[in-house]
C-alpha positions, 0 to 999 in steps of 0.5 A: 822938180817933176820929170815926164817923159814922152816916149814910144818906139811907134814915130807918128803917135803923137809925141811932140804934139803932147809934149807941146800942148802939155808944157803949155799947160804947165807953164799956164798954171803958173809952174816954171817949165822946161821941154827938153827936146831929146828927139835929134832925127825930127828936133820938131819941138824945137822949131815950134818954140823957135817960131813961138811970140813968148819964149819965156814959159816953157823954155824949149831946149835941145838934148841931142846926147845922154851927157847933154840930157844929164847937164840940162837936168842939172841946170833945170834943177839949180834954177828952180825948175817945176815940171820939165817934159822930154820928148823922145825920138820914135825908137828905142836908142839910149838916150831915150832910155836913159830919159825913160830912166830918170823920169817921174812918170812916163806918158806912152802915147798910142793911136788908136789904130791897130798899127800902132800897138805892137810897138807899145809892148816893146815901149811897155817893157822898157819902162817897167825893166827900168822900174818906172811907172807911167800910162798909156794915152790913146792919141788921134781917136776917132770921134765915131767908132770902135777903134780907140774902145779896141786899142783901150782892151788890147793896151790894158794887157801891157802893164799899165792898166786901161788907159784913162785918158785920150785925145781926139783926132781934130783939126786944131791940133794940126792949126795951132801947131803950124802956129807955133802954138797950143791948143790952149792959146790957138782956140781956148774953147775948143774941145781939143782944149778942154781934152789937154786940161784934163789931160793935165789935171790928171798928170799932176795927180799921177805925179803927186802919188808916191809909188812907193807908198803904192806898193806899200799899200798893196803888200798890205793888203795882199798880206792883210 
C-alpha cells in the first residue's frame, strides 16, 4: 500500500481537485483506492464522492482526527488497499502533519501566482523536518504567459527541485467536479484529461523509487 498526501498551508491551490482526479486515476488502472478526506473545515471530497453513481472505486472516507486517520489506515491496510490519497486542510494542524508523517510521497500543490508560494516554503519545511519526500505541482497555470515559468524558478530553491509536473487553468475542472466527477469520466479526450494521465504516470514512478536506495546512491557518489 502506497500513501500520497496532498498537503499545503496555501487554501485554494488546488488540493481536493488532484486528490479527486488522481484517486480516479488510480482506481482506472485497476488498483483498489481510498480518499481519506482529512480536511474537517471544507469536507469537499466527501460530498463529491457522496453525489458520485459509482461509489465503489475510489472509496471516499472522512478522518476528521489523528486517532481516525490512524484506524482507516489500518483498515485500508487489512483490506487490501493499493494507493490511498489524503487530502489535507489549507493549514498547518496536526493532523495534517501527522498525515504528512505517515506518507510515501507527498504532492505540494501551488498556483502559479505569486500569492500563493510563500505558503509553500512553510509546507516545504514541514515535510523535510518530517523526512519525507514529495514535489511540487503548479496547479491553475495560465495557458499564455510567464507566470507558471516564474513560480517554477522560485519553488526550485525550496527542497524539492523544479517542479516537473502542472496542470492548466481550464474550465472542465470546474464542469466535472459540479458533476461529481473527473476529468477522465466527465470528458476523457480533453486536455485536462491527457495532464491527469500523465500526472499519474509520473506518480507511480515516484512512488516506486525507494528513497533510501537514493541517498545510497548519492553517498556513492559523493564518496566516489
Amino acid at each position: 500500500m502506497k500513501i500520497i498526501t496532498i498537503a499545503t498551508q496555501k487554501g485554494g491551490a488546488g488540493k481536493t481537485t488532484l486528490a479527486t482526479n488522481l484517486a480516479v486515476a488510480s482506481a482506472m488502472a485497476n488498483k483498489i483506492t481510498l480518499l481519506i478526506d482529512a480536511d474537517a473545515g471544507q469536507k469537499t471530497a466527501l460530498e463529491w464522492f457522496q453525489k458520485r453513481e459509482d461509489q465503489n472505486n475510489p472509496l471516499v472516507m472522512e478522518a476528521s482526527d489523528q486517532n481516525m486517520l490512524f484506524k482507516l489506515l489500518e483498515l485500508a491496510e487489512e483490506k487490501g488497499v493499493d494507493r490511498v490519497f489524503i487530502d489535507t486542510q489549507g493549514a498547518d494542524t496536526p493532523l495534517v502533519n501527522d498525515a504528512i508523517s505517515r506518507s510515501d510521497f507527498c504532492l505540494i500543490p501551488c498556483g502559479s501566482g505569486g500569492f500563493d508560494v510563500p505558503a509553500q516554503r512553510t509546507t516545504a519545511s514541514v515535510i523535510r523536518r518530517l523526512g519525507k519526500n514529495g514535489a511540487f505541482i503548479i496547479t491553475k497555470a495560465q495557458a499564455r504567459g510567464q507566470e507558471a515559468k516564474e513560480t517554477r524558478i522560485i519553488l526550485s530553491g525550496l527542497g524539492f527541485g523544479s517542479p516537473e509536473q502542472q496542470t492548466t487553468n481550464l474550465k472542465v475542472y470546474k464542469d466535472a467536479a459540479i458533476c461529481s466527477l473527473s476529468v477522465l469520466e466527465y470528458d476523457p479526450k480533453s486536455k485536462a484529461a491527457e495532464e491527469i494521465k500523465v500526472l499519474f504516470k509520473w506518480l507511480e514512478k515516484k512512488i516506486a523509487i525507494n528513497p533510501l536506495l537514493i541517498d545510497l546512491e548519492k553517498g556513492v557518489s559523493e564518496n566516489g
